[in-house]
C-alpha positions as CSV (number, residue, x, y, z in Angstrom):
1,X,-31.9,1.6,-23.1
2,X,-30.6,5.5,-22.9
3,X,-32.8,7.7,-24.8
4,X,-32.4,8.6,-28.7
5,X,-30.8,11.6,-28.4
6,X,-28.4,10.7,-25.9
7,X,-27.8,7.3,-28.2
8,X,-27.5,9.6,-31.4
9,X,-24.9,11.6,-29.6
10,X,-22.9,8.9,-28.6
11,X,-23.1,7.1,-32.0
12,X,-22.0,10.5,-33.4
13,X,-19.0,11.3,-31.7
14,X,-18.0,7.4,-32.1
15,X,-18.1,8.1,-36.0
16,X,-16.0,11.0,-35.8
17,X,-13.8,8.9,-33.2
18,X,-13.5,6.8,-35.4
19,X,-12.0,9.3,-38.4
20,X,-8.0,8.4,-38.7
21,X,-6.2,11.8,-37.6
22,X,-2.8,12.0,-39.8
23,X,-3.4,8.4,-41.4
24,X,-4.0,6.7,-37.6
25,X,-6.9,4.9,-37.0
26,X,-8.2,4.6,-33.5
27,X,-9.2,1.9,-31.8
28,X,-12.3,0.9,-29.1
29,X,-10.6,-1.4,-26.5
30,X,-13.2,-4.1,-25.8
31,X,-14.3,-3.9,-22.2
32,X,-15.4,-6.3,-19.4
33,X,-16.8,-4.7,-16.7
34,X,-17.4,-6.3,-13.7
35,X,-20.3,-5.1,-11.6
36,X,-20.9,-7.6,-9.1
37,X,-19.5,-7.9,-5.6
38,X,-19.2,-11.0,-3.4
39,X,-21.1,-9.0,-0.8
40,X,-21.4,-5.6,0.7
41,X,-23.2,-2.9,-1.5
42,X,-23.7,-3.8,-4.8
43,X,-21.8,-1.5,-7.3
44,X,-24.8,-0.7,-9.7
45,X,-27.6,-0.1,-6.6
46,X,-29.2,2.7,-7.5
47,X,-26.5,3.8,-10.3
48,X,-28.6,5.6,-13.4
49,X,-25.6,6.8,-15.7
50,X,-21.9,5.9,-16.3
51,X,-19.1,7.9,-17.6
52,X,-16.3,6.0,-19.6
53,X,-13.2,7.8,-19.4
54,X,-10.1,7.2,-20.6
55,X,-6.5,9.4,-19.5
56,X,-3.0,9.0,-20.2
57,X,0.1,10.4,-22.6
58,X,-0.6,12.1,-25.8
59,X,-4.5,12.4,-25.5
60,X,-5.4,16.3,-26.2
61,X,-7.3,15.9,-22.3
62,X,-9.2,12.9,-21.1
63,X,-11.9,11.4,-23.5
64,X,-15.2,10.8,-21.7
65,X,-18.6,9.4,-22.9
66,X,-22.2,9.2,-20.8
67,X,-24.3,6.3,-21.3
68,X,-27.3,5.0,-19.3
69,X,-26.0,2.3,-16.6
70,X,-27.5,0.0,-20.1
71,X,-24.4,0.3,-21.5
72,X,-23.2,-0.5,-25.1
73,X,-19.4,-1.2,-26.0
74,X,-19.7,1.1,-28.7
75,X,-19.8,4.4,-25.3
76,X,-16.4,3.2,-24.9
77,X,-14.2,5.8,-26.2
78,X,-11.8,4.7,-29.3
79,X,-8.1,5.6,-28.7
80,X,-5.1,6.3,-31.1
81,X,-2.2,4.2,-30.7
82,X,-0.1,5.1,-27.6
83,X,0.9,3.9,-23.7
84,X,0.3,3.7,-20.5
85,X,-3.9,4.5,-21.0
86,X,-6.3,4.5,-18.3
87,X,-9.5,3.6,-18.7
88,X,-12.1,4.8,-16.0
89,X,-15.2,4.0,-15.2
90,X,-17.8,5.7,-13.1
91,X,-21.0,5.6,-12.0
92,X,-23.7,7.8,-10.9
93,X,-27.3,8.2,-9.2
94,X,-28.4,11.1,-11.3
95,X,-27.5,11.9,-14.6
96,X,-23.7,13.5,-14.1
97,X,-24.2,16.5,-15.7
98,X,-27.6,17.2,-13.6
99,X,-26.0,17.0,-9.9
100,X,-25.7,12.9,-10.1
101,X,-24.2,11.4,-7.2
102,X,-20.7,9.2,-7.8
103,X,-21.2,6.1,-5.8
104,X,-18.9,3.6,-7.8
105,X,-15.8,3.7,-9.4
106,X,-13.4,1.4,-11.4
107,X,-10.4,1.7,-13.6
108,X,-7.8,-0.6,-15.3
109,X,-4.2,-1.1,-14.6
110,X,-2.6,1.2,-17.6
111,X,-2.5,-0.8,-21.0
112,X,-1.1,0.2,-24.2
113,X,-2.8,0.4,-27.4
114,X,-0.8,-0.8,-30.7
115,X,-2.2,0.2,-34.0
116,X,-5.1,-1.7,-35.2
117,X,-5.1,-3.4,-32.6
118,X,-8.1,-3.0,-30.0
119,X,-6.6,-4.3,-26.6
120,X,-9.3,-6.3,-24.1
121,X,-9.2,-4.6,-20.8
122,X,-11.4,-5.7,-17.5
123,X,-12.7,-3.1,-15.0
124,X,-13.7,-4.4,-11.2
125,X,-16.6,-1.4,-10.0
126,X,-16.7,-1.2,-6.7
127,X,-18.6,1.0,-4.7
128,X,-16.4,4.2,-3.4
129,X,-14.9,3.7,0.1
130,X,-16.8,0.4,1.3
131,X,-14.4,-2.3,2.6
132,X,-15.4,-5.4,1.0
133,X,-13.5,-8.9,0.8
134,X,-11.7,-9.4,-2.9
135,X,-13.5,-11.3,-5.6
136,X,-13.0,-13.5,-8.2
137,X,-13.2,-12.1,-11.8
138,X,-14.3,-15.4,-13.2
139,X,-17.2,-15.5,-10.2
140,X,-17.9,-11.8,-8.9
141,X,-20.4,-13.3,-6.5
142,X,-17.8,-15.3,-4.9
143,X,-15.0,-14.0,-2.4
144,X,-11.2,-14.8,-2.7
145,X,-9.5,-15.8,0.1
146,X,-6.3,-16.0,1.3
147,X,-5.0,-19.5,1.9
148,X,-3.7,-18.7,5.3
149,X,-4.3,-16.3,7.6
150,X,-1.4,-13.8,8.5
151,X,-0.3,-10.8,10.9
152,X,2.9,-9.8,11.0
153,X,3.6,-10.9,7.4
154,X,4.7,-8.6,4.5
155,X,2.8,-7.8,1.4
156,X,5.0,-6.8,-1.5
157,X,3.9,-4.9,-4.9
158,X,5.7,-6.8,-8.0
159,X,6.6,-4.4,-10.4
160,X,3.1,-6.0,-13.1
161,X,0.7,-5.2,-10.3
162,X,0.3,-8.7,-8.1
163,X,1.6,-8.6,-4.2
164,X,3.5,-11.3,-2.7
165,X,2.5,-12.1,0.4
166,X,4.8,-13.8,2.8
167,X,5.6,-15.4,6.6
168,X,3.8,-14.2,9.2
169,X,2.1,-16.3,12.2
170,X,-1.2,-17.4,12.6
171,X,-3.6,-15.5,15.5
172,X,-5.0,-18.3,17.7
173,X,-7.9,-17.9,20.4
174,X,-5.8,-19.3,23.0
175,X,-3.0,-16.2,22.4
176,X,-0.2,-19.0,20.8
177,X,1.3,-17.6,17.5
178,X,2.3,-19.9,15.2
179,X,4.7,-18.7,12.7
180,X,4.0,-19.7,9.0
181,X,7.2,-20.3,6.7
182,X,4.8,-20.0,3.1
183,X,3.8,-17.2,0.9
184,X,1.2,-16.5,-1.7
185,X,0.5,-14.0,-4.3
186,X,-2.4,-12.1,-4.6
187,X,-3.3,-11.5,-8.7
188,X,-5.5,-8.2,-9.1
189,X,-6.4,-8.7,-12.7
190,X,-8.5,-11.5,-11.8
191,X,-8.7,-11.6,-7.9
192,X,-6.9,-14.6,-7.1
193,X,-4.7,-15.9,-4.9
194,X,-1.8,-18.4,-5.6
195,X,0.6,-20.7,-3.7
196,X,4.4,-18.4,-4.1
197,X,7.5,-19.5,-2.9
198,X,8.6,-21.0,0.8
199,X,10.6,-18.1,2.4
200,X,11.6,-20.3,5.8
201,X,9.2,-19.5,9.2
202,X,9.5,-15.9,9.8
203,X,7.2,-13.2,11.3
204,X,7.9,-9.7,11.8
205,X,10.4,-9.7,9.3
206,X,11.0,-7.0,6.2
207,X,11.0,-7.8,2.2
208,X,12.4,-5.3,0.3
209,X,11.7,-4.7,-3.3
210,X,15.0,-4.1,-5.7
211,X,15.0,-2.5,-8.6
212,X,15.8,-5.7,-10.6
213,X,12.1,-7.1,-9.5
214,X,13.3,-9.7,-6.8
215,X,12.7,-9.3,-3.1
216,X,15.7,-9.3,-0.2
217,X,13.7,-11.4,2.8
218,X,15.1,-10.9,5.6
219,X,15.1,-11.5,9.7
220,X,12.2,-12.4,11.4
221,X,10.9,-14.7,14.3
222,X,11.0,-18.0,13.5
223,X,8.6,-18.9,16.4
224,X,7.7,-17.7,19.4
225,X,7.4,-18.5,23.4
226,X,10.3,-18.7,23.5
227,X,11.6,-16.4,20.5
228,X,13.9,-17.9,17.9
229,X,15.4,-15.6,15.3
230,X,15.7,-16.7,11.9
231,X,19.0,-16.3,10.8
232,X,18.7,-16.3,7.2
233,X,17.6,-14.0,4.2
234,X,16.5,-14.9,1.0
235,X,16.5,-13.5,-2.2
236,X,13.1,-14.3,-3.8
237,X,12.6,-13.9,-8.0
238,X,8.7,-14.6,-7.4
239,X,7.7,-14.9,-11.0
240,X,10.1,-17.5,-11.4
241,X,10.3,-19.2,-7.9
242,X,13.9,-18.9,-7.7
243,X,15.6,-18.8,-4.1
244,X,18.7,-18.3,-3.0
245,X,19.6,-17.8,0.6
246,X,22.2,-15.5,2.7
247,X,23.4,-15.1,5.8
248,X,23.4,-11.7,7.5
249,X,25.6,-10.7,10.0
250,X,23.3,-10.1,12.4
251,X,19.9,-11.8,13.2
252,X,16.9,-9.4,14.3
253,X,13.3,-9.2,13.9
254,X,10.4,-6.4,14.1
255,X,13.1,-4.4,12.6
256,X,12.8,-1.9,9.8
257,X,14.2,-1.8,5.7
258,X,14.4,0.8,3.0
259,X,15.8,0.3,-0.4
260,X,17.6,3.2,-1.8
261,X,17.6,4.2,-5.4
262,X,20.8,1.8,-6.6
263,X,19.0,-1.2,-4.7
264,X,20.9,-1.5,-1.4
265,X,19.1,-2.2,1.5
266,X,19.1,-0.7,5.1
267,X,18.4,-2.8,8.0
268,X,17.9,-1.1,10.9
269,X,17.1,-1.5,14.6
270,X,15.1,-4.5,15.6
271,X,15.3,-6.9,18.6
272,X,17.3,-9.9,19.5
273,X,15.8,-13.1,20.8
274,X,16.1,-12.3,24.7
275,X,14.1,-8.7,23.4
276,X,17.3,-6.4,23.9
277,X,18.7,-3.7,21.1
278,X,19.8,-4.9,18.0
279,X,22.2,-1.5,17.4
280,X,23.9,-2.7,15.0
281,X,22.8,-1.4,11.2
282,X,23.4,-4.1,8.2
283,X,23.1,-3.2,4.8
284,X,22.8,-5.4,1.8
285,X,24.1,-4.4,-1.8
286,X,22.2,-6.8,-4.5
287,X,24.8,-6.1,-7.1
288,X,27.2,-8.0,-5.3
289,X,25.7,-10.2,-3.1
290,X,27.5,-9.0,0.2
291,X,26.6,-7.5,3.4
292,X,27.9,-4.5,4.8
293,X,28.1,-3.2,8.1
294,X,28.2,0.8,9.5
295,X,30.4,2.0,12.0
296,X,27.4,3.9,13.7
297,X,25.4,1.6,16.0
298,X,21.7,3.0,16.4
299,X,20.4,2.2,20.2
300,X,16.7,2.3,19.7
301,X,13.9,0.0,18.9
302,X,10.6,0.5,17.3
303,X,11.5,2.5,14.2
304,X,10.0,3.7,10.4
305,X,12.6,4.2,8.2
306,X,12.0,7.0,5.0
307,X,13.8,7.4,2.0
308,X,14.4,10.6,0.8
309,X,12.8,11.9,-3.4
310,X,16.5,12.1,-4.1
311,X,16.6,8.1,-3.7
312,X,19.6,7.8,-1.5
313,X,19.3,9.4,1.4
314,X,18.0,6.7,4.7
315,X,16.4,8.5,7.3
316,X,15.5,6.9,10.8
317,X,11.9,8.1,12.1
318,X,11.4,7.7,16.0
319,X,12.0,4.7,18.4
320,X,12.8,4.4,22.1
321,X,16.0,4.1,23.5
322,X,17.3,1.6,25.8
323,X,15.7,3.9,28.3
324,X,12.5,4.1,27.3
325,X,12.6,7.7,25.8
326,X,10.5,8.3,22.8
327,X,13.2,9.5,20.2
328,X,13.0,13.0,18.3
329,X,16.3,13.3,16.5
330,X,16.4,11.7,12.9
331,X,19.3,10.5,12.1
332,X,20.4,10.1,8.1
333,X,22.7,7.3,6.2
334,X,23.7,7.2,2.9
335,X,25.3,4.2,1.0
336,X,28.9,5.5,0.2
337,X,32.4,3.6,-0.7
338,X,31.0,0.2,0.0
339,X,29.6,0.7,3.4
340,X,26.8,2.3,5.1
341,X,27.7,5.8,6.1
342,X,25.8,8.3,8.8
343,X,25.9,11.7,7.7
344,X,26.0,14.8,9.3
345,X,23.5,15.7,11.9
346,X,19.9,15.9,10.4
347,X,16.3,17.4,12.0
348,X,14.4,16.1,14.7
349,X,11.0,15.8,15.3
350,X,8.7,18.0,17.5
351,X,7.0,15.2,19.1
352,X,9.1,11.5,20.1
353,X,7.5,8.8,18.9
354,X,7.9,4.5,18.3
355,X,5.7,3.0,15.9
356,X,5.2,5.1,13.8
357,X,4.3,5.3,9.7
358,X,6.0,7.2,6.6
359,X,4.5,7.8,3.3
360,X,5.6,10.3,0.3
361,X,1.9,12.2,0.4
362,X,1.9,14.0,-3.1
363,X,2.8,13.4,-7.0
364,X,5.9,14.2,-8.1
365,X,5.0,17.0,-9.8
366,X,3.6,18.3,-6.5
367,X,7.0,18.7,-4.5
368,X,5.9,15.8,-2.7
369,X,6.9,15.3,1.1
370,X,7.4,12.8,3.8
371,X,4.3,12.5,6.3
372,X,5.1,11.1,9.1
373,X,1.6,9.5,10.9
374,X,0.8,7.7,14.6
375,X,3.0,6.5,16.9
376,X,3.2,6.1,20.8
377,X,5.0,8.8,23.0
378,X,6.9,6.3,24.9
379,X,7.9,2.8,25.2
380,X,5.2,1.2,27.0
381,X,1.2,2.0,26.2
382,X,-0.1,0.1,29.1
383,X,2.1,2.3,31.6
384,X,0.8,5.5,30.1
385,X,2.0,6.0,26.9
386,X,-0.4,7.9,24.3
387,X,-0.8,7.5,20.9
388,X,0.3,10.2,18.8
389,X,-2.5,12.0,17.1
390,X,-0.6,15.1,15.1
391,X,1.2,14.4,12.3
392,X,4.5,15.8,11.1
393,X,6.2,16.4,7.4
394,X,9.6,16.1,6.9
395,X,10.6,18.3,4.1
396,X,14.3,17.9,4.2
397,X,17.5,16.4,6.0
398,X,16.9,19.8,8.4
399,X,13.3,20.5,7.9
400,X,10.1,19.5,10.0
401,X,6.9,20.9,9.7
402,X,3.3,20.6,10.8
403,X,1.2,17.9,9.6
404,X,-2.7,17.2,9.4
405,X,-4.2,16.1,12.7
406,X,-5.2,12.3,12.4
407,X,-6.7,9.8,14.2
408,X,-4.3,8.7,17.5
409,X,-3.0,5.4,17.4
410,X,0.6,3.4,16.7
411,X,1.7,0.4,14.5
412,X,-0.9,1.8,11.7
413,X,-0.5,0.7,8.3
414,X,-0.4,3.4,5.8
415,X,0.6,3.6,1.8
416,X,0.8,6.1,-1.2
417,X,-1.7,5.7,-3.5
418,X,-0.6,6.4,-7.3
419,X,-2.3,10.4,-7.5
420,X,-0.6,11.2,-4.5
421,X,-2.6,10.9,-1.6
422,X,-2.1,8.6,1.4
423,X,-4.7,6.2,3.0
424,X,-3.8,5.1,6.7
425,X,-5.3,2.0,7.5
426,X,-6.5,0.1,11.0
427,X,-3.3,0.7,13.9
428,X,-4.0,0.4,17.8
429,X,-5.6,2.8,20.2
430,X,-5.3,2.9,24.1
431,X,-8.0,3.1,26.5
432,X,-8.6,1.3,30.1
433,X,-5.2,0.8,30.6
434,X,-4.2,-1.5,27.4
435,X,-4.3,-1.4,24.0
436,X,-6.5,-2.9,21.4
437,X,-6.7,-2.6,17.6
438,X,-9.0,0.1,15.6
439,X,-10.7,-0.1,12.7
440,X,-10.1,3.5,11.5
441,X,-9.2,4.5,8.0
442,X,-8.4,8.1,6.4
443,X,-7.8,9.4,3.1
444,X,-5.1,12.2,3.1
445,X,-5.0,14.4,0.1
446,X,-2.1,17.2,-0.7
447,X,-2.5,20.8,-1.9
448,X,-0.3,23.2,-3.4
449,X,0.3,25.8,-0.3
450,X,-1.6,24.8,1.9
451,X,-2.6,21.7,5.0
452,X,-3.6,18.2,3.5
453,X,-7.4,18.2,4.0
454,X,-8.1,14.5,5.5
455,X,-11.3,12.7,5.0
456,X,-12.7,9.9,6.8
457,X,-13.2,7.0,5.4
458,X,-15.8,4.2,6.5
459,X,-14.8,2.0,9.4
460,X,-13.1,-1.5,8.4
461,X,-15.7,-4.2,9.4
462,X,-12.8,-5.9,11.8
463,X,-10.2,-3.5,13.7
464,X,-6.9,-4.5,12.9
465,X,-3.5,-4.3,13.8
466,X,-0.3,-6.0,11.9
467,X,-2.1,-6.4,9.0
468,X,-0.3,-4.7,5.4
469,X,-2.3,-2.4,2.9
470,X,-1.2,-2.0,-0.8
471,X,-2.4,0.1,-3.5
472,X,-3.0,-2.0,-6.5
473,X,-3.0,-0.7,-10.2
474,X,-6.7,0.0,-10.4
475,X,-6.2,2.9,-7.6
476,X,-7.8,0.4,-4.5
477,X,-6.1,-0.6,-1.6
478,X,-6.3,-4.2,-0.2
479,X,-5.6,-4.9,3.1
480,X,-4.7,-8.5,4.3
481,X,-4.5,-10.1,7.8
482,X,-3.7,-8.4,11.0
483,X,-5.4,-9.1,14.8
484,X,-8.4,-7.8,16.4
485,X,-8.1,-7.7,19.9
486,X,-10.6,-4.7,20.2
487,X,-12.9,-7.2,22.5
488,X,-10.5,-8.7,24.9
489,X,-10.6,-12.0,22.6
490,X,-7.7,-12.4,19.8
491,X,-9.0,-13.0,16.4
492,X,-7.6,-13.7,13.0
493,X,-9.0,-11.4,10.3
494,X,-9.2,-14.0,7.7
495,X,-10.5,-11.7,5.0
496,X,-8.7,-9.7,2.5
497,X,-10.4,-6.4,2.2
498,X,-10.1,-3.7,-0.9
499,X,-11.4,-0.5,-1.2
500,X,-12.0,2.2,-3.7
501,X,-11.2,6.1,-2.3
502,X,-13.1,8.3,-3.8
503,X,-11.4,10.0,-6.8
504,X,-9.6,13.1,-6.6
505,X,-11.1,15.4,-8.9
């Protein structure tokens, strides 16, 4: 138990939390805090103190309490009515306000708080910055996992929180790829994961998230040796299981998508079934239900597409032409007048790149920026083509500058976590003469005038490569599928991973 004084101090300042402020009584949401894993680390090892604190609009500053890791629900701090409240919880070798050590961290999705009402909220403490497989809310000793295992899929973040996850083929010893035509939705609340709806075979495909909360499916390899292309997209309302299926004009896979802020969709580049250019650039307009073609083909393969802060500017990140160049310019589109419009001559690049990532690094109150991370300097690794180790930011349509210097490798997975920063996840390296996948994984964090610092996170237990990361609503990221070919063998990484960066202030 924590010692009087502290308990009289807590009891204290619940009574004066407690004290209606203009005729408004607060509220203690009742909390169940998970602090078991299915393995790895255990979250309270070693953990003396924890600090419940709670953020979001309206609150005069965040409201903290410090109990002993024997924690009582009445340390959790009562709230006024109000929204979108987080509630955080961390813990600590060492009493906090003594040089304590953080070594675990949780938070909630944001909940609201109605008058009189004390809302039940559920924390999942994990241990900063260890990759450990998902567990089950209802069993935190036991590990969820995914009913098939993917690479090449997509992993999509529903507007409540869950991610779909969809197609993708199954990694077999023996180097055959079957494709899998299923999908399943992974719940963070409680750490499960659920049958979704059948999408039709497809790997290395795109699904596009539209402002109305459906997802636009579309392309893909529909097997492989030899490649079939699947010529179908799909309109997916996941929540309710609703499908409907199209027909674009033109059939592609390992191509690239971006939604702008109206909810049309780009596809771009990609490769036909006999492995030539796709140069033709679709687009999809969800309000009507009809494709749209540009009158600018786009003669490279390999590419990341960005979207702009304004919403509706498309711009095209790297790729190799028909000749095997790496590609600097960047070339921009805008939906205009029912059709898919290039406009004028944009930036380029210092250094050509295919395979590269994009992520907005920064809040937008930060002047956030697009970081543009990995990549290979030309077509072909295993005939001498590096991976890209620097990093650049583009700032505008006719701006490029310097970015952090990160770890070298293409086909990484990266994503924007909800403070800002960006955490780049597994990718694949050269050495020997091939290439293999890596396990690395970095945690880039902006600052006002001057470089990202970037931090090294631990190593993911399995290297992987065409696997997806998402952040979920707690701040984690969990990372699903992908190959490891780092040994010469191909294995399936069957596990879905999550981890907790480390906080930013």
């Amino acid at each position: 138990m924590a010692p009087r004084f502290l308990r009289s101090t807590l009891l204290a300042a619940a009574l004066a939390s407690l004290t209606p402020a203009c005729g408004v009584k607060e509220v203690r949401p009742s909390l169940d805090l998970l602090t078991a894993s299915c393995a790895g680390t255990q979250p309270l090892a070693g953990v003396t103190h924890l600090r419940f604190r709670v953020t979001g609009p309206g609150l005069d500053g965040p409201r903290e309490r410090v109990s002993t890791v024997q924690w009582a629900p009445e340390d959790v701090p009562a709230l006024p009515p109000g929204s979108a409240r987080v509630l955080e919880v961390r813990a600590y070798a060492g009493a906090p306000d003594q040089g304590g050590r953080l070594v675990s961290l949780g938070r909630t999705a944001p909940f609201d708080v109605a008058e009189g009402q004390a809302p039940r909220v559920r924390v999942f403490l994990r241990r900063l910055g260890e990759f450990v497989p998902v567990n089950l809310a209802s069993d935190p000793r036991t590990c969820a996992l995914p009913a098939e295992a993917r690479a090449a899929h997509t992993a999509t973040t529903l507007p409540d929180g869950r991610v779909w996850l969809a197609g993708g083929y199954r990694p077999q010893p023996d180097g055959t790829r079957p494709v899998s035509r299923t999908s399943e939705v992974f719940n963070p609340a409680d750490g499960t994961f659920s049958a979704g709806p059948e999408v039709g075979a497809r790997a290395f495909h795109t699904a596009s998230l539209l402002p109305d909360g459906r997802v636009f499916v579309a392309g893909g390899a529909e097997s492989f040796a030899p490649v079939s292309l699947q010529p179908t997209a799909r309109l997916v309302d996941v929540a309710t299981g609703g499908v409907s299926e199209l027909t674009p004009k033109v059939a592609r896979y390992q191509h690239a998508a971006a939604v702008d802020a109206e909810g049309h969709v780009a596809l771009v580049s990609g490769r036909a079934a006999d492995g030539g250019t796709v140069s033709e650039l679709e687009g999809f307009d969800a309000t009507t239900g009809l494709f749209v073609s540009s009158g600018t083909p786009l003669h490279r393969t390999d590419v990341a597409l960005a979207v702009r802060p304004d919403g509706m500017d498309i711009q095209v990140v790297g790729g190799v032409d028909p000749l095997k160049k790496a590609e600097t310019d960047v070339p921009a589109f805008r939906f205009q007048n029912g059709s898919l419009g290039a406009l004028p001559a944009g930036t380029a690049l210092r250094i050509g790149r295919q395979g590269a990532a994009v992520a907005m690094l920064g809040r937008a109150d930060e002047s956030p920026a697009l970081l543009v991370m990995g990549g290979f300097d030309g077509a072909e690794p295993e005939q001498g083509a590096r991976p890209v180790g620097a990093s650049e930011f583009l700032d505008g349509v006719n701006s490029v500058r310097d970015g952090p210097a990160l770890m070298p490798r293409g086909n990484l997975c990266a994503v924007t976590l909800t403070d800002g920063r960006v955490v780049a996840l597994g990718g694949r390296g050269t050495g020997f003469g091939t290439t293999y996948a890596v396990p690395w994984a970095e945690l880039i964090t902006p600052h006002a005038g001057a470089q990202p610092t970037v931090l090294g996170l631990p190593l993911m237990p399995q290297p992987r490569v065409w696997h997806t990361c998402s952040a979920l609503p707690d701040g984690s990221v969990l990372v699903v599928g992908g190959v490891d070919d780092s040994t010469g063998e191909i294995r399936a990484n069957t596990e879905a991973l999550v981890v907790m960066p480390p906080p930013r202030d």
